[in-house]
C-alpha positions in Angstrom: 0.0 0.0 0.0 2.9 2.5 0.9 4.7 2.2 -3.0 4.7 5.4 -4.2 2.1 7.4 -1.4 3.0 10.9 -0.8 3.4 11.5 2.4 4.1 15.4 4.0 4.8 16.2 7.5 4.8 19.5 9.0 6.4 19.9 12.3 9.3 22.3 13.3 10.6 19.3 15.8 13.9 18.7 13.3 14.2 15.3 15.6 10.7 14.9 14.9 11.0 15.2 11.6 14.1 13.1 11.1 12.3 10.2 13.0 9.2 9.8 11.2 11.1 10.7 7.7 13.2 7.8 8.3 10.4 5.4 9.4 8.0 6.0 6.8 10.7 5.9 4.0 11.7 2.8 5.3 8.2 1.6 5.0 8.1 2.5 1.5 6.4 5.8 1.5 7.7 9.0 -0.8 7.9 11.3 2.2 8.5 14.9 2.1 9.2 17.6 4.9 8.3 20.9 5.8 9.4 23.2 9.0 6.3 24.8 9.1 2.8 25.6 7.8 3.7 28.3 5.2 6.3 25.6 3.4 3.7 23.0 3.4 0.7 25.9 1.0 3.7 27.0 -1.0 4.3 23.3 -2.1 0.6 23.0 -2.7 0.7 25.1 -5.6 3.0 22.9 -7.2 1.6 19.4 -6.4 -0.2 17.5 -3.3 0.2 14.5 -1.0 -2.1 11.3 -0.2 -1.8 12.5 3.7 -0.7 14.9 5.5 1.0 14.7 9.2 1.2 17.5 10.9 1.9 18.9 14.4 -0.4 21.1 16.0 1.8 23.7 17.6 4.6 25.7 14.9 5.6 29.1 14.4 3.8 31.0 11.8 1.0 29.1 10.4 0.4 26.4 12.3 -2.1 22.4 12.1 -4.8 24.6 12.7 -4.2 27.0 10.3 -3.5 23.9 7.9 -6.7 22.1 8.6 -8.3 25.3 7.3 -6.3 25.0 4.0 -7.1 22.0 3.3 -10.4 21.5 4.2 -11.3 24.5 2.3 -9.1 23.4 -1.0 -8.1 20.1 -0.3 -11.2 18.1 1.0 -10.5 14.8 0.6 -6.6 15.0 2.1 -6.7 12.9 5.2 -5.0 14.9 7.7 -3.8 12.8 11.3 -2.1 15.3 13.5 0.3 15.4 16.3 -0.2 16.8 19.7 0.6 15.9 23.0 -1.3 15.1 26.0 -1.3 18.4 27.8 -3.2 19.7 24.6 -5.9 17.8 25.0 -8.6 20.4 24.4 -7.0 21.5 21.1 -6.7 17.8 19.6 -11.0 18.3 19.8 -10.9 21.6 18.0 -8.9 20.2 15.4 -11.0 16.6 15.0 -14.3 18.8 14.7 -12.2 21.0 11.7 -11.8 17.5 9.5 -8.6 16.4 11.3 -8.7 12.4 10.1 -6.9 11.1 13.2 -4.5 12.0 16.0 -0.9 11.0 17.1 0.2 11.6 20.8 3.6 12.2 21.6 5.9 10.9 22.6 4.6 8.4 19.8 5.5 4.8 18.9 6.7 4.5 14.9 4.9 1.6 14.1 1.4 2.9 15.5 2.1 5.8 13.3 2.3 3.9 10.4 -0.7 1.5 11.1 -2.6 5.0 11.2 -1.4 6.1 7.9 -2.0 3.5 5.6 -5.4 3.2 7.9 -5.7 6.8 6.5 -4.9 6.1 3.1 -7.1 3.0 2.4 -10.1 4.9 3.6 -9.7 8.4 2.8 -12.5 10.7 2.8 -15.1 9.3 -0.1 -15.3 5.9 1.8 -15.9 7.4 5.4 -19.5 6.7 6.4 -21.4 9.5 5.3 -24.1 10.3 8.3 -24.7 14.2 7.3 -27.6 15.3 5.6 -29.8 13.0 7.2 -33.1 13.5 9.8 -32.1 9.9 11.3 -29.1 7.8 12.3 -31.1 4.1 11.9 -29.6 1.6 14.7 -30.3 -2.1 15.0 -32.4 -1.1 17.9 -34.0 2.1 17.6 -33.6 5.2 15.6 -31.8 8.7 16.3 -33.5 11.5 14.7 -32.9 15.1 13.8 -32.8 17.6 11.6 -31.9 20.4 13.4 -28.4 21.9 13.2 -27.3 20.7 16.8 -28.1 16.9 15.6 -26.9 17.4 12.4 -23.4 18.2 14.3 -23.9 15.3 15.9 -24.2 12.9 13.2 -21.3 14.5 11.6 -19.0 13.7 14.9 -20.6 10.0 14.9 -19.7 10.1 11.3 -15.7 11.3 11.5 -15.2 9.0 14.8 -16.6 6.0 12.3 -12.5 5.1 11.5 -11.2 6.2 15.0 -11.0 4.0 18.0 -10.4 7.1 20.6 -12.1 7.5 23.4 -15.3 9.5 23.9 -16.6 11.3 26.4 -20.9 11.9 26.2 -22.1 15.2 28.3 -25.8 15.4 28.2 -28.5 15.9 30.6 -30.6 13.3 31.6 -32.8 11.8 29.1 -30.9 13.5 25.6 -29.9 9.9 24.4 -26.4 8.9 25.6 -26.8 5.4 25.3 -28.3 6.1 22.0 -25.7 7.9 20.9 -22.8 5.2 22.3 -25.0 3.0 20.2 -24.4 4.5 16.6 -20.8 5.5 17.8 -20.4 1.7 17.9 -22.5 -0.2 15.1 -20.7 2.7 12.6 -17.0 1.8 14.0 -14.5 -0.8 13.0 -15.6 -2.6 16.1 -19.2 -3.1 15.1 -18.7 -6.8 14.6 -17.9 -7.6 18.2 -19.5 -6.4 21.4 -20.3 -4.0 23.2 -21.0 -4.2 26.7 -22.6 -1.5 28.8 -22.6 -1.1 32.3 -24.2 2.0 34.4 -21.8 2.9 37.2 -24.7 4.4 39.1 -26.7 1.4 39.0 -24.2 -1.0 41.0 -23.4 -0.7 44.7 -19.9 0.7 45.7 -19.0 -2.6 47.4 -19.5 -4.5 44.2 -18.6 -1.9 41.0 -15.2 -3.6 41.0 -15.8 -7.5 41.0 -18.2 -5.4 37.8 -15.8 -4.0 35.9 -12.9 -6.2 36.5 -14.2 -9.8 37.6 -12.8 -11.9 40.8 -11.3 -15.1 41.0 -13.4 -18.0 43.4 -12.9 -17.7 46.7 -11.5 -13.7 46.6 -14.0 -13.0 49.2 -17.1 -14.1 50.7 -19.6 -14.8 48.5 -17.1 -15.6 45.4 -18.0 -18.9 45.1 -17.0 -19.2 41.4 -14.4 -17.4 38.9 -16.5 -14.3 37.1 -15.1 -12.5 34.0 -15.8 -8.8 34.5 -17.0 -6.3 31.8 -13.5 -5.2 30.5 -12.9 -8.7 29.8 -16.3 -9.5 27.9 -15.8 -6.1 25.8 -12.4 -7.5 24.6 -11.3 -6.1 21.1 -15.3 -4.2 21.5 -16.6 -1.6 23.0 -17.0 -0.9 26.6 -19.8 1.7 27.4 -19.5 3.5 31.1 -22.5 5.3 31.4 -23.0 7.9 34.4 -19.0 7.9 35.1 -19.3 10.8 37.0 -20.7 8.8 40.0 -17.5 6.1 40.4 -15.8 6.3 43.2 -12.3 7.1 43.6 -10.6 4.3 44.4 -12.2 3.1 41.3 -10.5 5.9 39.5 -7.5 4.8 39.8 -7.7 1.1 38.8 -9.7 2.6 35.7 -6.6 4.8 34.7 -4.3 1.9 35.2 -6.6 0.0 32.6 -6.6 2.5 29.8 -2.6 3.4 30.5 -1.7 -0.1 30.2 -5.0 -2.0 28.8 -3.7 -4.5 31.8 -5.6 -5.2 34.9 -6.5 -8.4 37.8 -9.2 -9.6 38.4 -9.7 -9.5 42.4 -8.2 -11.7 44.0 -6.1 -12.8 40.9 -2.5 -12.7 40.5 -1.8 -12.7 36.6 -2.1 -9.8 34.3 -5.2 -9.9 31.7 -4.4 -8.1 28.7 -7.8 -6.4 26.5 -8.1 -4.0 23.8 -11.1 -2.1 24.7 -12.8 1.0 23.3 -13.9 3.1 26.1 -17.1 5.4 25.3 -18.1 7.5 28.5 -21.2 9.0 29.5 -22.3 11.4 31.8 -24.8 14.2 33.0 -22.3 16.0 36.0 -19.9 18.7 35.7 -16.7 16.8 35.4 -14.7 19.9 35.2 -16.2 21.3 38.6 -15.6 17.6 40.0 -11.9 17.6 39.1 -11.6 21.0 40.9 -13.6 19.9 44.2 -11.7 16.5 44.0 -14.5 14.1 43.6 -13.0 13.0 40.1 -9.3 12.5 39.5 -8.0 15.2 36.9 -6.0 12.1 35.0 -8.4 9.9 34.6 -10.7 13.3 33.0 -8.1 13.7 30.7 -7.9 10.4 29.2 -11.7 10.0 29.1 -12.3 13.8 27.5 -10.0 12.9 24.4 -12.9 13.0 21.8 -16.1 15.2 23.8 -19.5 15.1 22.6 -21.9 17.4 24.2 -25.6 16.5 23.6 -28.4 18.6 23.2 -30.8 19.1 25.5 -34.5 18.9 23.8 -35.8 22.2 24.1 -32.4 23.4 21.7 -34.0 21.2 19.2 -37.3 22.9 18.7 -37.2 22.0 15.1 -37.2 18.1 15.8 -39.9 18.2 18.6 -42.0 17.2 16.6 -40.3 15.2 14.2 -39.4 13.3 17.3 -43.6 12.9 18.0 -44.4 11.4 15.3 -42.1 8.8 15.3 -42.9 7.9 18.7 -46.9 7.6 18.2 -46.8 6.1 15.1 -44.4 3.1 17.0 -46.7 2.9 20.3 -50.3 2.8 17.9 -48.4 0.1 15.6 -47.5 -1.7 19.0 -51.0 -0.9 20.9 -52.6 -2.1 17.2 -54.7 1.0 16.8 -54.6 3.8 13.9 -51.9 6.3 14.3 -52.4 9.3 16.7 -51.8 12.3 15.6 -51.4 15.8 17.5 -54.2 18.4 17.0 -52.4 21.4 16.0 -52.7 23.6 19.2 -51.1 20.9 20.8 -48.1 20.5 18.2 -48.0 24.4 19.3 -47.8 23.6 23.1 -45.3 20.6 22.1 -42.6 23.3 20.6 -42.8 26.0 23.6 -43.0 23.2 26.1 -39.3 23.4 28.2 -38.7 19.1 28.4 -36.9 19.2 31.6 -36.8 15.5 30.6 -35.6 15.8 26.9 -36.2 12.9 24.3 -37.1 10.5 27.1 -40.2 12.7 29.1 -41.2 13.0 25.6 -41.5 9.3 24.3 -42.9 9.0 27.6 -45.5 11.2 27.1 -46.5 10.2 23.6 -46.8 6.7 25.3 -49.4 8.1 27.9 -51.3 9.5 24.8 -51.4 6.8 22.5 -53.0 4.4 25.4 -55.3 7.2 27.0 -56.4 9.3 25.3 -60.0 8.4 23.5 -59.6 10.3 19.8 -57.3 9.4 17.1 -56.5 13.3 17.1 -55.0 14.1 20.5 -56.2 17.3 22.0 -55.4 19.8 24.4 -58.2 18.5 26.4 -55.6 15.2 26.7 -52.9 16.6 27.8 -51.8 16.5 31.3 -52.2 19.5 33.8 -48.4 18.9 34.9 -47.6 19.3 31.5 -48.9 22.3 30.5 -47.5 24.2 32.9 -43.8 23.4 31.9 -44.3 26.4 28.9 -41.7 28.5 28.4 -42.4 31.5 29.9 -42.6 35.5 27.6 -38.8 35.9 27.0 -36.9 39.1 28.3 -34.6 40.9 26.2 -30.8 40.2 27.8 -30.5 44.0 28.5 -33.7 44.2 30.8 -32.2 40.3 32.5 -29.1 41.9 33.3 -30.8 45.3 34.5 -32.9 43.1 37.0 -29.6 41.4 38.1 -27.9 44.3 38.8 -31.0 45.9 40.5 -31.2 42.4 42.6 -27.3 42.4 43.7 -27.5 45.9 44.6 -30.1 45.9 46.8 -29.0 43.0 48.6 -26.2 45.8 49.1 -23.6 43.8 47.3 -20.3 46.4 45.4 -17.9 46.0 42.9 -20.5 44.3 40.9 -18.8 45.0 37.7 -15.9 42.6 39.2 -18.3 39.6 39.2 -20.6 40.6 35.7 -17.5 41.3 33.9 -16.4 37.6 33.7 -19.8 36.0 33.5 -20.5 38.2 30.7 -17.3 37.7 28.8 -17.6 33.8 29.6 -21.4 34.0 27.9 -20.1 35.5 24.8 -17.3 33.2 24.2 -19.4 30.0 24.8 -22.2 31.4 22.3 -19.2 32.4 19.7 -17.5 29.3 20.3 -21.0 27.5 19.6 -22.0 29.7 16.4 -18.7 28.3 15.1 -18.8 24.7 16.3 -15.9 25.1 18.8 -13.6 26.6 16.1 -11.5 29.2 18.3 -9.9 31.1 15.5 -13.0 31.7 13.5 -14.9 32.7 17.2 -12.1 35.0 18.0 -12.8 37.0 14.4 -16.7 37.2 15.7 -15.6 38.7 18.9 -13.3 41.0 17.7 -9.8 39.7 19.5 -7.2 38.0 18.8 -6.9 33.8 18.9 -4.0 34.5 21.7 -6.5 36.9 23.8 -9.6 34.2 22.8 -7.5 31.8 24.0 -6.2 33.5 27.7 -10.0 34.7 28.3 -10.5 30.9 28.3 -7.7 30.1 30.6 -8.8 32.8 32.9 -12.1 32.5 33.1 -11.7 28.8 33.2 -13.8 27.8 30.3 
């Protein structure tokens, strides 16, 4: 496969560079090298490579910067870049700007080149297209959605389809996390072996790890037999965690030992078992505010949040509501036998200004409740629930006359120096709307706010983003 593939890499790491010139040449590849970004577009104009591998972090224009280029001139260039593991929240930016893959440093040669010619054989026109679609069809269930925030999402389930990274779900309750891990893994390389899922919440402290990592007979009372744990079943699958945020912390740390080493014993056991395990996380905490009250180890954070996919809650979907409806009452009439229900349209109205503290979930719910109770075949307002109705979203305030009440409200209280705590919440707000206008892309939301992508990136830091 490597006769004759052009292979560039960017990096202004002259060791670096040396290294992985001299290892891919070996392996047969026509490699070329460039200091930095700017070499790499001049040479562009002249010809272009099968792949590109590129660090992250160079003078001048850097993978970033690169990614741009490309993606904007050179779609269908598999890019893998290099970062390291302190950069962790970059190596996401550049995955949702088309990166292809990712290469930590320090890296091993020989993984590098498995990721190439992984790279190559695929390339862009073979990736499983998921874009464009209203629905994501599983082998059981559907996920639908046409809205842009869904449409995101089946583009990240779409570019993870060739990776085997690590991903982290955030979501609040009820938005589809399971789902989600669901098409993550029935559209990955793994799809023909298992995945096993295991919610942390829903086992007892005392037992999670005889769970997670089996026990040997006899390793305490009530171990009568030998029991193979869930990173054993999931071997060369997938290995689902939802509700991570709730393991405890001695946990933690066997966890981090697993996915540092992919080694582990089962309690009570004295030999090493080896797996190759895919880890997809889920959870509906604050894993950041964790970390800093030290209920969740920062490590183990880190090598969970390598690719994170934030889910969106139900009522930033308005568009799909009731997409989503229909679906679920024609499948609970086809179950129940009866003709379809169907929503009267002052209800559909009440449906798409109802708040869904429950998301997707209070919603099939619901349309459940109405398919078996309610007497029409057109449901009514007259059906709906009292408790219901009263989740409406309430006449919305202009942010001027929220912020005026805020003030008026911190002031009376006799609270000063209020401009020391509004100043930060305010910047914060603008940079998490900026940074979701443009899909987490920090160079294009630092144009929209008018700094610099060095001052975008220190608000960040500061303010802790």
């Amino acid at each position: 496969m490597a006769k004759n593939k052009k292979i560039w890499i960017a990096d202004d790491d002259e060791s670096i560079r040396f290294v992985l010139e001299s290892g891919l040449s070996e392996a047969g590849f026509n490699v070329s090298t460039f200091e930095d970004g700017n070499e790499v577009v001049n040479k562009l104009d002249i010809e272009s490579p099968h792949l590109l591998l590129t660090d992250l972090k160079m003078p001048g224009r850097d993978g970033m910067d690169l990614l741009e280029t490309f993606r904007n001139e050179h779609q269908k260039i598999p890019i893998i870049i290099m970062t390291a593991h302190s950069d962790l929240d970059t190596t996401v930016e550049a995955f949702e700007a088309g990166a292809w893959d990712y290469i930590a440093k320090p890296f091993d040669l020989n993984t590098a080149i498995e990721k190439i010619n992984k790279a190559i054989s695929e390339k862009k026109n073979v990736q499983k297209k998921l874009t464009e679609k209203e629905e994501i069809s599983l082998r059981a269930g559907k996920i639908l959605g046409k809205s842009p925030a869904m449409q995101d999402l089946f583009n990240s389930i779409g570019k993870l389809s060739h990776s085997d990274s690590t991903v982290l779900l955030v979501g609040e309750s009820g938005t589809g996390k399971e789902l989600v891990s669901q098409a993550i893994f029935e559209h990955s390389d793994r799809s023909n072996k298992k995945l096993i899922s295991l919610n942390v919440a829903d086992i007892p402290v005392e037992l999670l790890e005889s769970e997670l990592f089996g026990h040997e007979k006899g390793a305490f009372k009530g171990a009568g037999d030998q029991r193979i744990g869930r990173f054993e079943q999931a071997d060369k699958g997938t290995l689902f965690l939802d509700e991570v945020g709730d393991m405890p912390l001695e946990t933690q740390t066997r966890i981090i030992r697993v996915l540092s080493s992919g080694e582990f014993y089962r309690i009570g056991g004295n030999s090493p078992i080896k797996v190759d395990v895919r880890i997809i996380a889920a959870t509906n905490q604050n894993l950041e505010e964790k970390v800093r009250n030290g209920s969740f180890r920062e490590d183990l954070y880190h090598r969970l949040n390598v690719i994170k996919i934030n889910l969106p809650p139900l009522r930033d979907r308005k568009e799909d509501i009731l997409l989503l409806t229909s679906y679920f009452l024609k499948k609970f009439s086809e179950e129940a036998k009866i003709k379809v229900k169907v929503l009267s349209k002052e209800v559909e109205e009440l449906f798409e200004n109802l708040i869904w503290p429950g998301n997707v979930l209070q919603l099939q719910n619901v349309c459940q409740s109405l398919t078996l109770l309610s007497s029409g075949q057109e449901i009514s307002i007259s059906d709906i629930p009292k408790d219901l109705s009263l989740q409406r979203k309430g006449p919305e305030m202009s942010w001027s006359d929220m912020l005026e009440s805020w003030a008026s409200k911190k002031l009376l209280k006799g609270d000063d120096h209020i401009l020391n705590s509004a100043t930060p919440i305010f910047e914060g707000t603008m940079i998490k709307a900026a940074l979701k206008v443009t899909k987490g892309k920090k160079s294009e939301a630092a144009k929209l706010l008018g700094w610099g992508r060095n001052t975008l990136a220190r608000k960040i830091t500061e303010l802790d983003l």
